[in-house]
C-alpha positions in Angstrom: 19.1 -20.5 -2.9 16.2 -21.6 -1.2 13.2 -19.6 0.2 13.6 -19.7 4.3 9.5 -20.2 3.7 9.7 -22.8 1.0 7.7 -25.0 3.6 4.8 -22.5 2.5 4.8 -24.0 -1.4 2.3 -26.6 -0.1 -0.4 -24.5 0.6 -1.9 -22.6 -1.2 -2.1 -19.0 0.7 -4.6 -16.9 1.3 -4.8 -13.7 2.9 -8.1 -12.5 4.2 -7.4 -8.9 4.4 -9.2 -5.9 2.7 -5.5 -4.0 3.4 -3.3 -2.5 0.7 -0.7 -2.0 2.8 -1.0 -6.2 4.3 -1.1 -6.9 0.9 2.2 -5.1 0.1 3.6 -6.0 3.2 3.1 -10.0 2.7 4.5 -9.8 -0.5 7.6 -8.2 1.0 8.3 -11.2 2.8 8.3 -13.6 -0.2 5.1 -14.5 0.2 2.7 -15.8 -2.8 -0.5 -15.4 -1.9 -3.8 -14.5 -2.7 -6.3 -12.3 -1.8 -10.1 -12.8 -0.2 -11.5 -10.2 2.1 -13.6 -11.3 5.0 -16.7 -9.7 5.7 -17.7 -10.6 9.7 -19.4 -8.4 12.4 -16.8 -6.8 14.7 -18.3 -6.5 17.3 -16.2 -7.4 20.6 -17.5 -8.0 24.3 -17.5 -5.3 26.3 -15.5 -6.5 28.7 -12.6 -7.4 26.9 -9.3 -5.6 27.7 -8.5 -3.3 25.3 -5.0 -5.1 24.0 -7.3 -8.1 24.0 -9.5 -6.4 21.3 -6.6 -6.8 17.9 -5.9 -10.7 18.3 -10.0 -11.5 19.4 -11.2 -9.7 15.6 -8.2 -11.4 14.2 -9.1 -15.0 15.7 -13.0 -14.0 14.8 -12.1 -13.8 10.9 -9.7 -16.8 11.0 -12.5 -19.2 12.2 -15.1 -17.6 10.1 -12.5 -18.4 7.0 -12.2 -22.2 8.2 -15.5 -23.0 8.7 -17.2 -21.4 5.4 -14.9 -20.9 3.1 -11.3 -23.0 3.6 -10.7 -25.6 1.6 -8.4 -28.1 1.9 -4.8 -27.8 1.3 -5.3 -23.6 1.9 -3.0 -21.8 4.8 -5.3 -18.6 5.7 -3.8 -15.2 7.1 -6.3 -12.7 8.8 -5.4 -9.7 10.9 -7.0 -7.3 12.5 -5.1 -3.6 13.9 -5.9 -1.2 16.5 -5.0 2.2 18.2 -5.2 2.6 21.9 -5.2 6.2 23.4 -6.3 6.8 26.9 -7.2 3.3 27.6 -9.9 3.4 24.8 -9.6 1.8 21.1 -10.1 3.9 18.9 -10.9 2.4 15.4 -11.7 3.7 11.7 -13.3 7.3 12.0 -16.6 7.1 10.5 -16.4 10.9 9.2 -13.9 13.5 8.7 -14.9 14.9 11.8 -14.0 12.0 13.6 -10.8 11.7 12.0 -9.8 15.0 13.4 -11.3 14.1 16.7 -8.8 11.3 16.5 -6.1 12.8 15.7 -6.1 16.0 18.1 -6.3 13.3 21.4 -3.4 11.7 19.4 -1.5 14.6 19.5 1.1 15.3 21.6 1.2 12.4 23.1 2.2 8.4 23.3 -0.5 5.6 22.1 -0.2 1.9 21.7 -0.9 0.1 18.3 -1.9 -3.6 18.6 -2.0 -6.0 15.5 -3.3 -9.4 16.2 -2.5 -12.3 13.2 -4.4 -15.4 12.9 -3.0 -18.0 10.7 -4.5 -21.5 10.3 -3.8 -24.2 7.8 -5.4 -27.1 6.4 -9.0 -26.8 8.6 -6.7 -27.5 11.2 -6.1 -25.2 14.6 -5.7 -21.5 14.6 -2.7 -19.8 15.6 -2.6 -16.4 17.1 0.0 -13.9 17.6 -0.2 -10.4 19.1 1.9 -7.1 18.8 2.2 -4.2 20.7 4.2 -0.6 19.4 4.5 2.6 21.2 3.7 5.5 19.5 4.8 9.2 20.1 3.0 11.9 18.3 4.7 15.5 18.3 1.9 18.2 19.6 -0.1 18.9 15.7 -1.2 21.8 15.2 -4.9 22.0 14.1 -4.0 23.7 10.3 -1.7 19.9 10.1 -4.3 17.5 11.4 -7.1 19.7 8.8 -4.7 18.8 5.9 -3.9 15.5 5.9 -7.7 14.8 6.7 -8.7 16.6 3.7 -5.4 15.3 1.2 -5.0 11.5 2.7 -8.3 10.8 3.8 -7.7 8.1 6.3 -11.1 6.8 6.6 -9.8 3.3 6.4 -7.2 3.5 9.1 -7.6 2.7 13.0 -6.7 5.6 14.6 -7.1 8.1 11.4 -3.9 7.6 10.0 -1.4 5.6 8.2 2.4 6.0 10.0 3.8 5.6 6.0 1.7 8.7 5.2 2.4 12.4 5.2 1.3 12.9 8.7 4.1 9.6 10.0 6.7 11.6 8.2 6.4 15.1 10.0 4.3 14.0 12.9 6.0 10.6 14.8 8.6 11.7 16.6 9.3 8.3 18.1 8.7 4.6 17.7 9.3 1.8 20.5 8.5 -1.8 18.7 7.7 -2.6 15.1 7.0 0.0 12.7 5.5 -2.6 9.9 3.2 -3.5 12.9 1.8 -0.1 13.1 1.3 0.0 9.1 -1.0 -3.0 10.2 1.2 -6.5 10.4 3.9 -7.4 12.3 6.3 -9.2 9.6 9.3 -10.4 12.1 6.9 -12.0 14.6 4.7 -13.6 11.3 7.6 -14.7 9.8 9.0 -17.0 12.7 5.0 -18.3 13.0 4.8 -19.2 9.0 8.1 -20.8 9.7 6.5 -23.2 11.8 4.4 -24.4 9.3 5.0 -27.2 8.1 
């Protein structure tokens, strides 16, 4: 039986992503790929609307992939995720304190997560997808917030934590969209782009 992504066996993949859970996430999908993180500056104009933010970082690391390191005959995958929570973005904490400062405006309470995906193949054009999911924290108490800080240390999550963790278990009372988008890529909607590959 063939792979519905056979067209894919002509490239050689690449995704640009420092993210365990991309990684696993790819490789789900059938994907074989290999792995080269990115290093750009994130910074974003100011006045970009915050859902804007995701797919702009994502587009930022795709073209700084093509035009420095791509070679020919590679199909590159960046993405870039963030949380949304009172119409600001909140990314990864820089301290524990942060985290928790996070985590208590999260609580109780509905965000948006917003992965953008950037895919481009052959030094050609970049392709850009964005995903939105509603997310719907029960109210945390401060004693639950204080220990998943201090066990999962989520220091490397936008928005403090990771929806596959302790804290998406007894904490998420409801999801509207993509749950693999809020672990940080939206597989369905990827899928039908790297489809399109040919």
């Amino acid at each position: 039986m063939e792979n519905p992504l056979e067209n894919l066996k002509k490239y050689s993949v690449v995704l640009a992503s420092g993210s365990p859970r991309r990684r696993e996430l790819l490789a789900m999908m059938g994907v074989e790929f290999d792995v080269r993180s990115v290093d750009v500056d994130e910074t974003y104009p100011e006045h970009l609307a915050p859902e804007d933010v995701a797919p702009y970082l994502s587009e930022l690391k795709a073209r700084h992939y093509r035009d420095n390191l791509m070679q020919s005959g590679q199909l590159v995958i960046t993405a870039d995720t963030v949380v949304i929570a009172q119409g600001r973005v909140l990314g990864k904490p820089v301290s524990k304190e942060d985290a928790v400062k996070m985590l208590r405006m999260l609580s109780g309470s509905t965000h948006q997560v917003v992965t953008g995906v950037s895919v481009c193949a052959d030094l050609r054009e970049i392709s850009t997808i964005s995903v939105s999911t509603q997310v719907t924290f029960a109210s945390l108490t401060d004693s639950e917030i204080d220990y998943y800080v201090e066990r999962y240390r989520p220091m490397d999550k936008a928005g403090a934590y990771g929806i596959q963790e302790w804290i998406g278990c007894i904490g998420i009372s409801s999801i509207q969209g993509s749950f693999y988008n809020v672990m940080g890529l939206p597989t369905h909607r990827l899928y039908q782009l790297l489809a399109q590959k040919v």
